[in-house]
N, C-alpha and C positions, 0 to 999 in steps of 0.2 A: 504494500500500500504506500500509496506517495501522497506528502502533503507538503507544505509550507509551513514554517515553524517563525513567526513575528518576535524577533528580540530587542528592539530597543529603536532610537531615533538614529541615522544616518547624521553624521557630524560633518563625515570628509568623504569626498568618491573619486577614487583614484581609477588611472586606466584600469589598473588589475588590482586593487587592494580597496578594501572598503572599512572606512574606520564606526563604531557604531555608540554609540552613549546607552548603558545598560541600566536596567532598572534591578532592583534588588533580587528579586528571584532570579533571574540569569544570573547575575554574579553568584549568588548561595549553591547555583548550580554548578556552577565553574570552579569555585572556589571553595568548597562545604565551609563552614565554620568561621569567616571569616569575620571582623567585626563589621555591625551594617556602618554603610553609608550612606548619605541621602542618594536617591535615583538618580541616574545622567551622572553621580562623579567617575564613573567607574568607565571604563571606553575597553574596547574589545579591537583589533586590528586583524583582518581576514583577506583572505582570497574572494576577488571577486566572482570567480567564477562557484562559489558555494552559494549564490544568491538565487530566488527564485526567478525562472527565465518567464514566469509568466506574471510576476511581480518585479521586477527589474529592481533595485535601489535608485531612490533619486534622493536628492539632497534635502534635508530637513521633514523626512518622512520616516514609515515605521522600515525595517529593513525587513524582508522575508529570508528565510533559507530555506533550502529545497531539502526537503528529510533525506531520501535517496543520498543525497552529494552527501549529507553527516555521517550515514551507516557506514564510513568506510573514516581508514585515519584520516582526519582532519585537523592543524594546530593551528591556531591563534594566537595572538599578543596579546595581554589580558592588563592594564593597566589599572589595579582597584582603587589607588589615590588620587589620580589623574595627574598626578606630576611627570610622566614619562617614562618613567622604571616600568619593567613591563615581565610577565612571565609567561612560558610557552604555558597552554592547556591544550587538551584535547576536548576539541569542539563535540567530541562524540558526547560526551555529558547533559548538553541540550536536551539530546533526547530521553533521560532519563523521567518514567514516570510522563511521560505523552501521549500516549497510545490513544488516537481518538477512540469517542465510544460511535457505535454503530446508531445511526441514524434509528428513529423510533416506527419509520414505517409512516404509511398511510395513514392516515387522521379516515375515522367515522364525518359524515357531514350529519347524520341523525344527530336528532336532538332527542330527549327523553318523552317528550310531551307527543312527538310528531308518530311515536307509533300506534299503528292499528291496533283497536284494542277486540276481542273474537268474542 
């Protein structure tokens, strides 16, 4: 199954690198344990080709990745101060605890009152 996985605001978009401003659960993902910090201080640095091709990254937007491109090794630059210091992760963590749940099916359009009574 393929989805798109939204992590955070697009900061910077490079030819081939996409810089991203994370919110705390991304980072708690990336980083278990770490102390919080407010949303957006923490930036993530990727491959732009792990971005959704039918979501593209544009600047000052949500970023998508393509699950598919995650399942396989994937590393980042993980900056959780935003000062520049950065550590490699494995982007595969994203996907930890994702697993869409299955659509709930067709909806009844009956209403309770609207059946035949015999």
């Amino acid at each position: 199954m393929t989805y798109d996985i939204g992590i955070g605001r697009c900061a910077e978009l490079g030819d081939e690198t996409v810089v991203v401003k994370l919110d705390s659960v991304m980072v708690e993902r990336l980083s278990p344990g770490h102390p919080w910090q407010r949303s957006g201080t923490s930036t993530l640095r990727l491959k732009r080709a792990l971005c959704s091709a039918t979501r593209p990254p544009q600047q000052d937007r949500e970023v998508f990745l393509d699950r598919s491109a995650l399942s396989k090794r994937a590393i980042g630059a993980l900056d959780l101060t935003g000062s520049g210091s950065t550590v490699s992760v494995d982007l595969r963590a994203l996907l930890n605890n994702l697993d869409p749940q299955p659509s709930a099916g067709p909806q009844s359009k009956s209403r309770p009152g609207d059946r035949k009574q015999r």
